[in-house]
N, C-alpha and C positions, 0 to 999 in steps of 0.2 A: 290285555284288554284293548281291542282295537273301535273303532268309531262305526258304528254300526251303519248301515245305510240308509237308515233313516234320518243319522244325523248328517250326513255325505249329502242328504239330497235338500238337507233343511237349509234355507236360505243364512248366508251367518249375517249376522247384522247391525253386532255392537263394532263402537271403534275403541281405541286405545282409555280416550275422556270418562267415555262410558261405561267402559269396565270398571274403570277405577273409581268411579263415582258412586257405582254400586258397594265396594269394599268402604268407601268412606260412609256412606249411609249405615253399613253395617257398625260400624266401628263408633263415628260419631251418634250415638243412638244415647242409650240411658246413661251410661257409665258416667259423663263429665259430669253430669249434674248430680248423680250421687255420689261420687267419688272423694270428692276434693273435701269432705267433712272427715273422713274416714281416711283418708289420707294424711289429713293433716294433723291427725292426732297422732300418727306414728312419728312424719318426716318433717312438722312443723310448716316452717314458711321455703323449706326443700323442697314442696314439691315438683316444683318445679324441675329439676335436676333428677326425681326419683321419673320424672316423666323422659325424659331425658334417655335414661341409660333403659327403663321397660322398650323405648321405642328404638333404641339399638338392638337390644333382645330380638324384638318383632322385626329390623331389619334383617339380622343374621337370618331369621327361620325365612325370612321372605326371599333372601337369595339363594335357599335349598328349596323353596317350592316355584322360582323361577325360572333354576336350572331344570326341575323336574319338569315341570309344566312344557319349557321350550320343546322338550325332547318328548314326553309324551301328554301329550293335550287333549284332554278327555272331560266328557259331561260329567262322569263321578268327580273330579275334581282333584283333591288330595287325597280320596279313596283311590285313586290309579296308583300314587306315588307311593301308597301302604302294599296291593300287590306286586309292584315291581321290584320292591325292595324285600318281601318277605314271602312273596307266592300268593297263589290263586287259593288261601286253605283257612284255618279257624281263626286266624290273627284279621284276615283282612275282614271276613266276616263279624266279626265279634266287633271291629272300632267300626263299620258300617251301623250295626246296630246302635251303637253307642253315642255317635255320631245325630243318627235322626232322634234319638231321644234327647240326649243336650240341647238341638236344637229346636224342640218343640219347647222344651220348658223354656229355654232362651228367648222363642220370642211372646211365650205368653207372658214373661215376666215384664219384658216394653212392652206388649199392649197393655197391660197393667198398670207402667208408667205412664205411660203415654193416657187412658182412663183418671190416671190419680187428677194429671194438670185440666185434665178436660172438665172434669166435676168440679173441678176449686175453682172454673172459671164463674161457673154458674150460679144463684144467688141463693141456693138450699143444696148445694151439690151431698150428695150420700155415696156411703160405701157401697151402696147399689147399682146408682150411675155410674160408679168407677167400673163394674163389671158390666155394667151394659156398652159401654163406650169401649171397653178392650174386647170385646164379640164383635161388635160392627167392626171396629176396625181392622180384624185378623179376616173377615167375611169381604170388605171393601178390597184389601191388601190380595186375598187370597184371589177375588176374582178379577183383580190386576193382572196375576200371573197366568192365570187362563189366556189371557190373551196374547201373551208373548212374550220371550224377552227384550221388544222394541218399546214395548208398553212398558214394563219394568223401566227399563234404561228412560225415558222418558219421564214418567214420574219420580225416578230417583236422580236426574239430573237438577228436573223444577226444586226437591226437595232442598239437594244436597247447594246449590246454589242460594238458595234463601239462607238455609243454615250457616255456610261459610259467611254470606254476605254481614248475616244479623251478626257472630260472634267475631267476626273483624271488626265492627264497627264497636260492639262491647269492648275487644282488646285496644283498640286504639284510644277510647275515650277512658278508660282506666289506667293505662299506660303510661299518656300523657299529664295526667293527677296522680300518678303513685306514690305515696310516700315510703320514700329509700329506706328510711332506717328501718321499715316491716319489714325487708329483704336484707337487711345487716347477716352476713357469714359470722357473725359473734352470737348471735341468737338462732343460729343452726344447732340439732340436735346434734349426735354422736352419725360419724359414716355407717357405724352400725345400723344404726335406727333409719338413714337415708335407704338403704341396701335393700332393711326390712321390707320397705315401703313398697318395692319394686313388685312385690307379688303383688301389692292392690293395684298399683296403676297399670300392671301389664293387660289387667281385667280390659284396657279401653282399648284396646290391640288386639283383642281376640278378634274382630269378624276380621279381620283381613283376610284369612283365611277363604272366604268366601270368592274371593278375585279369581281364587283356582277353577270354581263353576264355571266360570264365562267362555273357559276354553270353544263349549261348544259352539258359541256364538260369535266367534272372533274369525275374519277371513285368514289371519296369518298368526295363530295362532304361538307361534316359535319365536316369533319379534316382539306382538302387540301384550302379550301376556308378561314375562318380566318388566315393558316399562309401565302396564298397570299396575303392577304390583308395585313396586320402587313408586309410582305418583302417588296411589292411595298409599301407603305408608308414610311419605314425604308430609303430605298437608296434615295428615292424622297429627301425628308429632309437633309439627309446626304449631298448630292448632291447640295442642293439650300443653304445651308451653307455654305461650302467651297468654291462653287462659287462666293458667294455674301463677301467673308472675300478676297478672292484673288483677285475681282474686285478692292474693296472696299480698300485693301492694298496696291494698285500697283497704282491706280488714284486716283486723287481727288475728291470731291462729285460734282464741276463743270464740271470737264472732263467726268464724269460718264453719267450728264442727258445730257451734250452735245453731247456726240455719240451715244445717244440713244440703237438703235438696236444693233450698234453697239459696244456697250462696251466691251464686251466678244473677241474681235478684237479685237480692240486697245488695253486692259490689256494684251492679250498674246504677244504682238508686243514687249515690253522692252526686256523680253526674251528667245523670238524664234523667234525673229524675223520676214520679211513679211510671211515666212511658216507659223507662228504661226497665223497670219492674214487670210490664206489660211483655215489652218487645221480649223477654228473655223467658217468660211461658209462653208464647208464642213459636219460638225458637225452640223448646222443649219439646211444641206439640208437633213439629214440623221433623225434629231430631227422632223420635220416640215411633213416628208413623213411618221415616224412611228406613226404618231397624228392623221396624216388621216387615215391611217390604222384601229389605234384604235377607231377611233369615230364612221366609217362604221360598224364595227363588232357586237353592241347593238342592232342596226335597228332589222337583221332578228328577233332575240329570242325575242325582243320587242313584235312585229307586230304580231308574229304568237300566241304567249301565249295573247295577248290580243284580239287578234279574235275570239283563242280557248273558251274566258270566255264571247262573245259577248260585248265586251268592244271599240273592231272597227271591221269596216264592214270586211265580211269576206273575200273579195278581197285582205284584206291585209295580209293575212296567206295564200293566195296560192304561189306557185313559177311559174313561166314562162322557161319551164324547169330548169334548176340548178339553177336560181335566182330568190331567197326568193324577195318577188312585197315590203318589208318593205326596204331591201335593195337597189331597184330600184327606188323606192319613195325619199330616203334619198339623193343620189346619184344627182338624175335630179334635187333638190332642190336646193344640195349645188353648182352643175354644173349653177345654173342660176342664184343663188346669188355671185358667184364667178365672172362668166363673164360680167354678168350685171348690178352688183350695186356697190358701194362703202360703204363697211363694217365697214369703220373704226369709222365710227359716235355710233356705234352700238357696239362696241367691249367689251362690258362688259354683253353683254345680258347673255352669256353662265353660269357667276357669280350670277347675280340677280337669274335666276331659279332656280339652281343649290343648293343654299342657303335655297330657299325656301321649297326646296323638301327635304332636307335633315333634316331640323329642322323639316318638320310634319313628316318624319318618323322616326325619333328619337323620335318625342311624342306620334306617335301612338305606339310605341313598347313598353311606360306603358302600356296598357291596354292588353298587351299577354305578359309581361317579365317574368310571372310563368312558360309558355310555353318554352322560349327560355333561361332562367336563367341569364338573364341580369342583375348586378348588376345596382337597383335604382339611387343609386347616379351616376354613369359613367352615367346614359343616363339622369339624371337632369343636369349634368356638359355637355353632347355633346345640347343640348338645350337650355342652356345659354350662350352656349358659340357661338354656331351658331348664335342666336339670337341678342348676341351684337356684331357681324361681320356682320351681315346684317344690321342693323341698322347703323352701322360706314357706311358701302358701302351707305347705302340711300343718308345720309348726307354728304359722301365726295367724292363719284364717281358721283352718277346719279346726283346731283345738277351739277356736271362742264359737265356732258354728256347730254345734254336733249334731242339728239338723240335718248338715249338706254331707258330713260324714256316712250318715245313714243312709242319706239318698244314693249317695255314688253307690255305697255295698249296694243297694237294692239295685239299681242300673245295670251297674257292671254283673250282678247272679241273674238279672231279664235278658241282657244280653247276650249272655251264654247259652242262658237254655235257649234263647229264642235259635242262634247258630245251632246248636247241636237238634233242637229238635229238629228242625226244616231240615239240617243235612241230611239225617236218619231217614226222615221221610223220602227226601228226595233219593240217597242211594237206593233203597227198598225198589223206588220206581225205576229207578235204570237198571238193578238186579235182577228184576222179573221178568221173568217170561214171556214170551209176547203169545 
């Protein structure tokens, strides 16, 4: 899959900052703030440490999609890195499909979040306004991305800056009132139950992935893309540590799963009082809207490079004036699973995929790592290490979810037909006769 001419003649126009601030909006989105309840009932006042070693995980896969990236830098993104490693045939198709459906439900579930904090702000807020507030803001989000990825990179800079700013300023004021002995290694769980943990907090690592889209948009693609990828990772981690040590320092591991969403509240409330309570749904709503942002922005370069290699019908690489049909696909998805289903049964779909794709393309990137000079062991270590975090997830997420179980079968059999049917189709039409 080479860079079509259209993207050769497109202006490129993010830098390094920008990329990576895009992969941080996706990444810092919903996840911290519901994580750390649900973490903390596995890993205790660990979490910190199970944050720790998910973000070494997401490092290892991020210096196989580094290496891949340097060497072939593409709008599909890690959909390149899936056909280099395994061909132009039903594998790259089938996680292509899989892929834009993860990521529709993905981001209708933050504009959802992102809905929940917007209604609670309100003085009668309803389950209503939750769904009218995640429409507008997939509709505002989506016609961001119409306009470009300088608009993207721009509103996900504003975002991702207030965000860092506001949860520094929460870590530091929690930080410096910790009390220690909530952080005692004597009231740590079993390493087993730290280890468990790792399939939930890797959940806040999943959009890095995203970093890989920006290729299109990058002048020096081979340089600016691994140190996007290494900074968005770096602050992610940074970030999900000191959070989860000042949550974790300031509450106890009951108070923690008891306020759920909430926690990142309440831990700022001892010292900043209810502003503190304010600034951190504010911080929520500003996390939850740059997620969407980020989730929308894959679609175009997706759809279009996969049309371009006959991989989906070609309806899906036209645009309907300035908007890319992958974008508009993505968009009316998450608009109807936002407004009309209840996500939360499901909430772990974006993880199970997400997992999967990442360990075949960490495996397939043996079979070109002469090409892209991947050191062997870093990508036997991002494959086993992926491997036994999806396997942790099998056994201790989708056993308590047997929602998300059901959804993946149903994904992964749409998936299939959707590849076999279009293929069928499309050979028929190259078979024929003119």
């Amino acid at each position: 899959m080479t860079e079509t001419d259209a993207d050769a003649a497109r202006p490129k126009s993010l830098n390094v900052r920008q990329a990576a601030f895009i992969g941080v909006g996706a990444m810092v989105g919903a996840g911290i703030f519901s994580l750390l309840g649900a973490a903390g009932e596995v890993a205790g006042a660990a979490v910190w440490i199970s944050f720790g070693i998910a973000g070494g995980v997401a490092i290892l896969q991020g210096y196989s999609f580094a290496k891949f990236g340097a060497r072939f830098p593409s709008a599909a993104g890690l959909l390149e890195y899936v056909v280099r490693g395994y061909g132009d045939g039903h594998v790259a198709g089938i996680l292509a499909w899989l892929i834009l459906a993860a990521n529709a439900i993905v981001t209708a579930m933050v504009a959802v979040s992102f809905g929940s904090y917007a209604s609670s702000a309100l003085p009668h807020g309803t389950d209503a306004w939750i769904k009218v507030f995640a429409v507008l803001l997939v509709l505002a989000m989506s016609a961001l991305n119409v306009f470009g990825s300088q608009a993207v990179a721009r509103a996900q800079s504003i975002v991702v800056v207030v965000v860092i700013g506001m949860l520094t300023i929460f870590a530091v004021s929690t930080l410096t009132n910790l009390q220690p002995h909530l952080l005692a290694f004597s009231g740590y769980p079993s390493v087993r139950d730290i280890v468990s943990s790792v399939a939930l907090t890797f959940f806040a690592f999943l959009g890095f992935g995203v970093v890989t889209f920006t290729a299109k948009d990058l002048a020096k693609p081979a340089r600016q893309l691994p140190r996007a990828m290494y900074l968005a990772l770096g602050i992610a981690t940074v970030i999900y540590i000191a959070v989860s040590l000042g949550v974790f320092g300031t509450l106890t591991v009951g108070k923690v799963i008891e306020s759920g969403g909430t926690a990142l509240a309440v831990a700022a409330e001892p010292t900043l009082g209810r502003a503190g309570y304010w600034m951190m749904t504010v911080t929520a709503l500003f996390s939850t809207a740059g997620a969407t942002n980020a989730g929308l922005y894959p679609a175009a370069g997706l759809c279009e490079q996969m049309a371009a290699i006959r991989q989906f019908p070609p309806v899906l690489g036209r645009r309907f004036g300035r908007a890319p049909a992958g974008l508009v696909l993505t968009a009316l998805v998450a608009i109807v699973l936002a407004a009309g289903f209840d996500l939360s049964s499901i909430a772990s779909i974006g993880s199970a995929i997400a997992l999967v794709v990442f360990g075949l393309v960490s495996a397939g990137h043996f079979r070109v790592r002469t090409e892209t000079g991947a050191n062997p062991i870093v990508l036997g270590l991002a494959v086993a290490s992926t491997a036994f975090v999806l396997v942790t997830f099998a056994f201790t997420t989708l056993v308590d979810e047997p929602g998300t179980a059901v959804a993946l079968a149903v994904i992964v059999a749409l998936s299939v037909a959707l590849d076999l049917g279009w293929k069928q189709r499309r050979d028929r039409g190259v078979s024929r006769p003119a």
